[in-house]
C-alpha positions in Angstrom: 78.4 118.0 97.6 77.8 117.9 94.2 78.6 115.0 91.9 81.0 116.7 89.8 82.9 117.1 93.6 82.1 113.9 95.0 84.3 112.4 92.1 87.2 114.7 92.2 87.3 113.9 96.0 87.3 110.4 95.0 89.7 111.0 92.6 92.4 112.5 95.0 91.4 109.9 97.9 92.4 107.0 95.2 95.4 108.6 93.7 96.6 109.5 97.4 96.0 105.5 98.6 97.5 104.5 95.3 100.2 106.5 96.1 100.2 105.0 99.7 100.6 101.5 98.2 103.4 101.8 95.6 105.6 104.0 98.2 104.9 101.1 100.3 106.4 98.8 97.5 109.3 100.7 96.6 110.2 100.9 100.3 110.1 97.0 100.2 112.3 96.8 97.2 114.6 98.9 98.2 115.0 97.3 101.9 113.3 99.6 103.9 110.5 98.0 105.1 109.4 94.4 105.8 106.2 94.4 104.4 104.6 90.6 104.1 102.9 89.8 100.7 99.2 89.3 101.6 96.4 86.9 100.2 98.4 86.2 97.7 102.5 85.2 98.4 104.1 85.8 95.1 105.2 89.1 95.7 108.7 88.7 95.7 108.9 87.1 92.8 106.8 90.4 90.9 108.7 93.0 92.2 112.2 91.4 91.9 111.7 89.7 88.8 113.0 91.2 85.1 110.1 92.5 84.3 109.9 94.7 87.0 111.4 97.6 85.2 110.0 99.5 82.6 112.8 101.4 79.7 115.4 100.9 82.6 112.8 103.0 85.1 111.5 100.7 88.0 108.2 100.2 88.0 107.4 101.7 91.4 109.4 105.0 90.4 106.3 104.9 87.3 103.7 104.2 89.8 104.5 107.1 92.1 104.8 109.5 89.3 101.8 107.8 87.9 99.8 108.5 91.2 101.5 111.9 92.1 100.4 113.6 88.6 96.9 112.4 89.0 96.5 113.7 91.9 98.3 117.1 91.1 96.1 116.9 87.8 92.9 116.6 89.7 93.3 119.7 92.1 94.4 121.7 88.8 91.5 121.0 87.4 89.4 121.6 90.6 91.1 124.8 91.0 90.7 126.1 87.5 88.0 124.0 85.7 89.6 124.0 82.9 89.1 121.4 80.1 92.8 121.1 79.3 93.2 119.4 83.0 90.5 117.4 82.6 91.6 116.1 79.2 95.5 115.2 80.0 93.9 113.8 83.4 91.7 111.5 81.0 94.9 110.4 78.6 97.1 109.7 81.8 94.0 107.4 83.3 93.8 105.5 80.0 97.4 104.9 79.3 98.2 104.1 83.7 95.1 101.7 83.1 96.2 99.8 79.6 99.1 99.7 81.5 97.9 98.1 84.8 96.1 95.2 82.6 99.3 94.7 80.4 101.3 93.9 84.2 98.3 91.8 85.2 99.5 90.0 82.2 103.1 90.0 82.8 102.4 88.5 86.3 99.8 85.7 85.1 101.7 84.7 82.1 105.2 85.4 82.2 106.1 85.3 85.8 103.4 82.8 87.0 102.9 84.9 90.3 100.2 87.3 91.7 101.6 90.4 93.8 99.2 91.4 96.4 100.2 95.2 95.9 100.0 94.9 92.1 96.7 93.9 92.1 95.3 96.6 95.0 97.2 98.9 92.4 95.2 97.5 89.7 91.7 97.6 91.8 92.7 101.6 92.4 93.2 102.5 88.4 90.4 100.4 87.5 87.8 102.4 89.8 89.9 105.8 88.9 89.5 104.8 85.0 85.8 104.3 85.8 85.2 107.1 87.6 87.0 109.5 84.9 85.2 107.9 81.7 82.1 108.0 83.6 81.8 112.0 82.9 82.7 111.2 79.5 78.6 110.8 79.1 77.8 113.8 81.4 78.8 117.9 81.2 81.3 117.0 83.5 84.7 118.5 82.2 83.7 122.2 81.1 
């Protein structure tokens, strides 16, 4: 397997998982499952606190689309190699990732409590941000 397909593989493995764990979440919000905050127990206070909405959208309903157009995005570009896919794929990393690190700072700062899930989430688009922008310094996207 070549590197250039060893990352997309990665890519739609971490978008699929990341997918995985923000269903999981809005299954938990929304009563459906019982799923126990682990490591860290503050949890309950992310995901039902006032910030846990973004322009009236729930942050979960962001997540999943977040997840599901990376991952649609990654076997377009797979499928047709072009650099339009790879480009938008790039922009959509970048903004999901400024945007993971601006919640880490909603949940240290303004609700004082760490969400398991959150942070998983946050592991998952920091390794998909590094993985993308690491073809930025190779012929990767052509």
């Amino acid at each position: 397997m070549r590197n250039k397909e060893l990352i997309l593989v990665l890519l739609l493995f971490l978008s699929a998982a990341g997918l995985v764990n923000v269903s999981l979440v809005f299954w938990k919000v929304s009563g459906q499952v019982n799923a126990p905050c682990v490591i860290f127990k503050g949890c309950d206070y992310v995901i039902f606190s006032d910030y846990a909405k973004f322009l009236g959208v729930p942050l979960t309903w962001w997540g999943m689309s977040f997840y599901f157009l990376l991952f649609v995005l990654t076997i377009f570009y797979y499928r047709f190699s072009n650099s339009f896919f790879w480009r938008l794929l790039a922009a959509l990393v970048l903004v999901g990732f400024l945007f993971s690190l601006y919640l880490l700072y909603v949940q240290l700062f303004k609700v004082n409590s760490l969400c398991s899930y959150c942070l998983v989430s946050l592991l998952d688009t920091s390794v998909i941000f590094l993985l993308t922008f690491s073809t930025l310094f190779r012929k990767f996207p052509a």
